[in-house]
C-alpha positions in Angstrom: 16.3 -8.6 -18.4 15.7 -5.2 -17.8 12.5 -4.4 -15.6 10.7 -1.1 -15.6 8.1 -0.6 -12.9 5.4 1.9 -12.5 4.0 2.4 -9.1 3.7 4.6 -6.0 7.3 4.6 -4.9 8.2 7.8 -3.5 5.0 9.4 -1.9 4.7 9.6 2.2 3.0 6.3 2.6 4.4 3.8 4.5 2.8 0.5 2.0 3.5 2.2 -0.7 7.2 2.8 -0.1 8.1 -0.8 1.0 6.1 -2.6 -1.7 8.5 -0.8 -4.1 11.4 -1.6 -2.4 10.4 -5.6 -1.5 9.5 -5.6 -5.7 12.9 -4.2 -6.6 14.5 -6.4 -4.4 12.9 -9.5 -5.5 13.2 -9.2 -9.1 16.8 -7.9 -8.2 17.3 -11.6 -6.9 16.5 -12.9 -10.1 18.9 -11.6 -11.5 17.4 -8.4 -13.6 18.0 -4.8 -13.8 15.3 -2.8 -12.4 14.2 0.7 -12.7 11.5 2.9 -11.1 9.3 5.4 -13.5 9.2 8.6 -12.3 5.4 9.3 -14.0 3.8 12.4 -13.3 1.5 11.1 -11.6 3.8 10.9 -8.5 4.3 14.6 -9.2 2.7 17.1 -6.6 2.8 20.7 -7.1 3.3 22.4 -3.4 0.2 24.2 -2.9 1.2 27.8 -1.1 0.8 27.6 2.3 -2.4 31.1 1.8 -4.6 28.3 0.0 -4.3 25.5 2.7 -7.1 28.1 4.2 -9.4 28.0 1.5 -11.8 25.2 2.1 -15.3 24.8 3.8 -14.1 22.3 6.5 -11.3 22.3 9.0 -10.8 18.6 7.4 -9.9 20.2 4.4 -7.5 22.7 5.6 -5.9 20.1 7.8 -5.7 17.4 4.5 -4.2 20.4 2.0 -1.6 21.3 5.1 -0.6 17.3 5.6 0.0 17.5 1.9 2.9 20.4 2.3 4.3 19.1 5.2 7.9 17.4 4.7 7.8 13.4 5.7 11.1 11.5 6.7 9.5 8.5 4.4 10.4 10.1 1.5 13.9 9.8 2.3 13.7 6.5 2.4 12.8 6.5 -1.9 16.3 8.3 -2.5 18.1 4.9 -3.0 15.9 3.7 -5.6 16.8 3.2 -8.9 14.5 5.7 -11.4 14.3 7.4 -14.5 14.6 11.2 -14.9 11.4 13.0 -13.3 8.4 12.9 -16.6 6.9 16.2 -16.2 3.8 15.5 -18.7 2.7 11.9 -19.9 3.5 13.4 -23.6 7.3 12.2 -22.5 7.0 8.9 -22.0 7.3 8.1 -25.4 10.9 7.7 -25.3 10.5 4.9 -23.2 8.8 3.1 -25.9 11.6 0.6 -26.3 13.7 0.8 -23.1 13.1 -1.8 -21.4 12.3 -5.7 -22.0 9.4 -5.8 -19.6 7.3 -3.2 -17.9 5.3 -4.0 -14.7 2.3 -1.9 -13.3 1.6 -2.4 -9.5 1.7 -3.8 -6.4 -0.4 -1.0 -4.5 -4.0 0.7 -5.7 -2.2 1.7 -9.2 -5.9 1.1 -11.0 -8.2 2.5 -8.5 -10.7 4.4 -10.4 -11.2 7.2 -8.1 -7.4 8.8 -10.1 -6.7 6.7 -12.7 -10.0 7.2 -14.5 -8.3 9.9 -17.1 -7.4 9.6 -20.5 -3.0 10.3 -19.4 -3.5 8.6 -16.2 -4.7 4.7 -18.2 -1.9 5.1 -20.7 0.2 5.4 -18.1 -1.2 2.8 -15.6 -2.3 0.2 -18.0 1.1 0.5 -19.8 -0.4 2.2 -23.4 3.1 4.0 -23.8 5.1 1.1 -23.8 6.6 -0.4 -27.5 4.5 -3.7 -29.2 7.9 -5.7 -28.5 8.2 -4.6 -24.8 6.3 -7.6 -22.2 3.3 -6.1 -20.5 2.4 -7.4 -17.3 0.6 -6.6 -13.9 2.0 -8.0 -10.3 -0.8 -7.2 -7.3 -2.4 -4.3 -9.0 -5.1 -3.4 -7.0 -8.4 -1.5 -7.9 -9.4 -0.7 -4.3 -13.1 -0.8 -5.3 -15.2 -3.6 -6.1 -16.6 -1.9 -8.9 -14.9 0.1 -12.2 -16.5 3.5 -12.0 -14.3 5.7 -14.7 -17.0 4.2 -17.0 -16.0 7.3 -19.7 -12.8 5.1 -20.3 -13.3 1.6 -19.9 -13.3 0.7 -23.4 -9.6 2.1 -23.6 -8.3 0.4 -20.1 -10.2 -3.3 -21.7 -8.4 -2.8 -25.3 -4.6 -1.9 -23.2 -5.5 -4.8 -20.5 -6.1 -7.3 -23.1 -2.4 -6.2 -25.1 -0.6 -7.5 -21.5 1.1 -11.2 -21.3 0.2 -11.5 -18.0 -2.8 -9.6 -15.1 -2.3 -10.5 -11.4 -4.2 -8.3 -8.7 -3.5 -8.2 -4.9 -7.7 -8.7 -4.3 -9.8 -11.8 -5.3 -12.3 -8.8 -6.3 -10.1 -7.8 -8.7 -10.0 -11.0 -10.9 -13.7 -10.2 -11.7 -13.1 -6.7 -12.3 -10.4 -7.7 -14.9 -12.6 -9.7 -16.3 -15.6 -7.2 -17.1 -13.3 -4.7 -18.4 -11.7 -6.7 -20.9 -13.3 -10.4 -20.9 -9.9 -12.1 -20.0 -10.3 -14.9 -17.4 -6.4 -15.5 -16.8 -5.9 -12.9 -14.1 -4.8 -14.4 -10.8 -4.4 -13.0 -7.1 -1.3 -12.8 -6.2 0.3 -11.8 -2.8 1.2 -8.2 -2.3 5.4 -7.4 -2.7 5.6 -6.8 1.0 4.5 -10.2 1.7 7.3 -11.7 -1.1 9.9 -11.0 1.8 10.3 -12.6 5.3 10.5 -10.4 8.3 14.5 -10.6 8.7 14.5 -8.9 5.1 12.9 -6.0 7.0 14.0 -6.1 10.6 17.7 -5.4 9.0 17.0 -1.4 9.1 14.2 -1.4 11.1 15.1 0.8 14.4 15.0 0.6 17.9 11.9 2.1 19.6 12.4 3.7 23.0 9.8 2.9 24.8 8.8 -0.7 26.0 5.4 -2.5 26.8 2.7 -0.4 24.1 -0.1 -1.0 22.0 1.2 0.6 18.1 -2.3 2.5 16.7 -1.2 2.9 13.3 -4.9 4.3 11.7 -5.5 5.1 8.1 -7.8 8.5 8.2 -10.6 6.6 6.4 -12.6 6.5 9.7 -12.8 8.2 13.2 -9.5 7.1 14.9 -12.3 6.8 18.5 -13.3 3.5 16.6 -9.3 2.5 17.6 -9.8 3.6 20.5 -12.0 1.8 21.6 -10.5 -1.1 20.7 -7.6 -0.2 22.5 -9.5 -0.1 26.0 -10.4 -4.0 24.8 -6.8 -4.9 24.8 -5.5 -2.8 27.9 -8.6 -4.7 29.6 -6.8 -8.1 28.7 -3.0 -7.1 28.6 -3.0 -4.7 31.1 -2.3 -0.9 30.9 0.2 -0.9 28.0 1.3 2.5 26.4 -0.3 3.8 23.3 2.2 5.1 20.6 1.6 6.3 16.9 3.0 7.1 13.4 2.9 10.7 14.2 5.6 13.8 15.1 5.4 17.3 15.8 6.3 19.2 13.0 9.3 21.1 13.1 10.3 24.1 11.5 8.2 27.4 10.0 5.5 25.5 9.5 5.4 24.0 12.9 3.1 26.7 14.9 0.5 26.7 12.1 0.3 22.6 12.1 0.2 22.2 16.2 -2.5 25.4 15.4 -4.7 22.7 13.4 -4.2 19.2 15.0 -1.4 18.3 11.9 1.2 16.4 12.5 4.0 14.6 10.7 4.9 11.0 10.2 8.4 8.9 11.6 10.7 7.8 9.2 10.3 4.7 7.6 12.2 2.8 9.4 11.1 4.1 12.9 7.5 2.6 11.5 9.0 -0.5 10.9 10.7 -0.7 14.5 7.1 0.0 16.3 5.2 -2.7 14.7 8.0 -5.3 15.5 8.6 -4.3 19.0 4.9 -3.5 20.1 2.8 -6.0 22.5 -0.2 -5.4 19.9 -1.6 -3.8 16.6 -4.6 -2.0 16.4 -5.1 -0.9 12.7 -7.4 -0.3 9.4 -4.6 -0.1 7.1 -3.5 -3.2 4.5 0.0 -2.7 5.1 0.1 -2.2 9.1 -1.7 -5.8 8.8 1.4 -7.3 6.2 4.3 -6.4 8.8 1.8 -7.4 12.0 1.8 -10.9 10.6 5.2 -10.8 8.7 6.7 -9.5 12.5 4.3 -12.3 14.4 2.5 -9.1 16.3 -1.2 -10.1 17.6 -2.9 -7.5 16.0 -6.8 -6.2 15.2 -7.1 -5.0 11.6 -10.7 -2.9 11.4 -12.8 -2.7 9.2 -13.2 0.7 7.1 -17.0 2.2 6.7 -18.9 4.3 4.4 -17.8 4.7 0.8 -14.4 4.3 1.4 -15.2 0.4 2.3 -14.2 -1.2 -1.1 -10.5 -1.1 0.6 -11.5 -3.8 2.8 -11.3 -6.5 0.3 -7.7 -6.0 0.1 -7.3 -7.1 4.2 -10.2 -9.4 3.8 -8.4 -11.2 0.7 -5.3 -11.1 2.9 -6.5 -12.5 6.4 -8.2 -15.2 3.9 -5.2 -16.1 2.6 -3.6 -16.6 6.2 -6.3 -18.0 7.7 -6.8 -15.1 10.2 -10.0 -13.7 8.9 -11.5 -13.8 12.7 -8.9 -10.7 13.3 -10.6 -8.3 10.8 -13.5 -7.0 12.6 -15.9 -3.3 13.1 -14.8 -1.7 15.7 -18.4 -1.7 17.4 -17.9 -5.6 17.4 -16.6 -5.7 21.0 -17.9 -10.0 21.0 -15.4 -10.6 18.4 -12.2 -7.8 19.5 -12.8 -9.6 22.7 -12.5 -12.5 21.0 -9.3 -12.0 18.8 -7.7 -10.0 21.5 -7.9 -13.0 24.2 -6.7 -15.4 21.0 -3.1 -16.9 20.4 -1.9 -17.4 16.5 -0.1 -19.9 15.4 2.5 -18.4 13.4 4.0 -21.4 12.0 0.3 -22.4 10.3 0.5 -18.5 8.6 4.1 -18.5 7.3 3.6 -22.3 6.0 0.6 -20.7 4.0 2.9 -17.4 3.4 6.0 -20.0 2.1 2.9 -21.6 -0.8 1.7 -18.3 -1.9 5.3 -16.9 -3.0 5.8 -19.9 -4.8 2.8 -18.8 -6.8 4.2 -15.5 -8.2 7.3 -17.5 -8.5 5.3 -19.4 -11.3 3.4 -16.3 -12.2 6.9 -14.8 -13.6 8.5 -18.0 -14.8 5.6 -18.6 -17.0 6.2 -15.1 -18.4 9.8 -15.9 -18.8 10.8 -13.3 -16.4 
């Protein structure tokens, strides 16, 4: 069968990059042909580097120089099988009838803070694809509890109902699904990431030059201090470990202006990989630095994100649930229960027996599509 995907497959974001690549990989071992969409959606213009200083707020200059800076992940997304690059939505047409199934997801492909445009749900809820072409969701997430692009709902609920089969990566999601289109067959499924075992991974993960540290890996969804103070809980109980990060310098013209404004630029993909598996300890609020915690058998804390930015946290929350580890997902001002999870041993066989059930849940999920 041949498989086209929509997602987030080459943008500088650690998740989003290996969810691709486990998805691929999986239906790979099936036995299909798979190929990446290259909507233009994942198509950033550079903004010149004069109007990364128009803005109000330092944040903003800092957000709008982060987004010209040049990220080893990306390298990472050259391998991947795709279509040509779709400069306007118009285009897609001519993938009407190319494939036999099309699959939207893992990753927040239908949250409504940027899909709720008219271009962007054709896209994302698969309206350009042919009436003889298999529609289907795996993991899509909505990253909110609550659909907000109220101006097009009536368009995502007529284009969710025309799909064979709706999984979502959050139990919130199934409810969502429901409202917008009244079907009660979606299921929560686990994320791609989690579809592979961590030798799958540690096979180009890299070596990390320094030995004995705590890995901060921190979404910017919340002040980074709330890690730190978590950090000073676990150097109380583990003893004065080293602190590393995701970030570089960066190099190059742009590198005086960056170190300038406090922006730096991310390790390669595999480096990432490498810190989490070799680190004494996590400390993180992102989904994804969570997966490869547990998938590497690294005691981690995942925190909790605040303020409106906090419908993310069901998609950690529906995670540690699933794993039975929901005692590790904690506000950072908790210091009882950091304490707590810090001091705590997991059992790792317990998580990847419950790991080993859920992957034979999409397994059904697909074979009941006939895919």
């Amino acid at each position: 069968m041949k498989i086209g995907i929509v997602t987030f497959f080459n943008v500088p974001n650690y998740g989003a990059m290996l969810q691709a690549y486990a998805l691929w990989h999986y239906f790979e071992s099936r036995g299909h042909e798979v190929e990446f969409i290259a909507h233009p959606f994942c198509t950033q213009k550079p903004i010149p580097l004069l109007k990364c200083f128009v803005s109000r707020h330092l944040k903003g200059v800092r957000n709008k120089l982060s987004g010209i800076v040049h990220h080893a992940i990306t390298e990472f997304a050259k391998s991947y099988p795709k279509t040509r690059q779709f400069e306007r939505y118009e285009e897609l047409a001519e993938l009407k009838d190319r494939y036999d199934a099309v699959i939207v997801g893992s990753d927040q492909m239908w949250n409504p803070k940027w899909c709720g445009k008219p271009n962007c749900i054709e896209l994302l809820f698969l309206g350009f694809a042919g009436e003889k072409t298999l529609k289907a969701s795996y993991a899509a997430s909505f990253g909110t509890t609550h659909w907000s692009a109220e101006s097009v709902a009536l368009r995502t609920g007529e284009l969710l109902r025309l799909f064979k089969g709706i999984s979502v990566r959050e139990e919130s999601g199934v409810k969502v699904v429901e409202e917008l289109s009244g079907r009660k067959d979606a299921v929560c499924l686990l994320d791609p990431t989690l579809l592979q075992k961590a030798e799958f991974y540690r096979s180009f993960a890299e070596k990390v030059h320094v030995e004995n540290y705590i890995f901060k890996y921190m979404l910017g969804w919340s002040d980074s201090n709330e890690a730190n103070e978590t950090i000073a809980a676990v150097r109380e109980a583990k003893g004065s470990l080293e602190i590393i990060d995701d970030k570089v310098p960066v190099r190059g013209c742009l590198g005086l202006v960056c170190r300038v404004f406090g922006v730096k630029g991310k390790v390669s993909l595999p480096q990432w990989l490498g810190s989490i598996e070799q680190s004494q300890f996590v400390v993180t609020n992102s989904f994804h630095g969570t997966v490869f915690s547990i998938l590497f058998h690294r005691p981690f804390v995942s925190l909790k994100i605040k303020g409106e930015m906090s419908g993310m946290n069901e998609r950690a929350a529906t995670l540690l649930k699933t794993v039975g580890l929901e005692d590790r997902f904690l506000y950072a001002d908790d210091a009882v229960g950091i304490k707590r999870a810090v001091e705590s041993e997991i059992d790792w066989s317990l998580v990847d027996e419950k790991l080993k059930a859920r992957r034979l849940d999409t397994d059904a999920f697909f074979k009941s599509l006939g895919i």
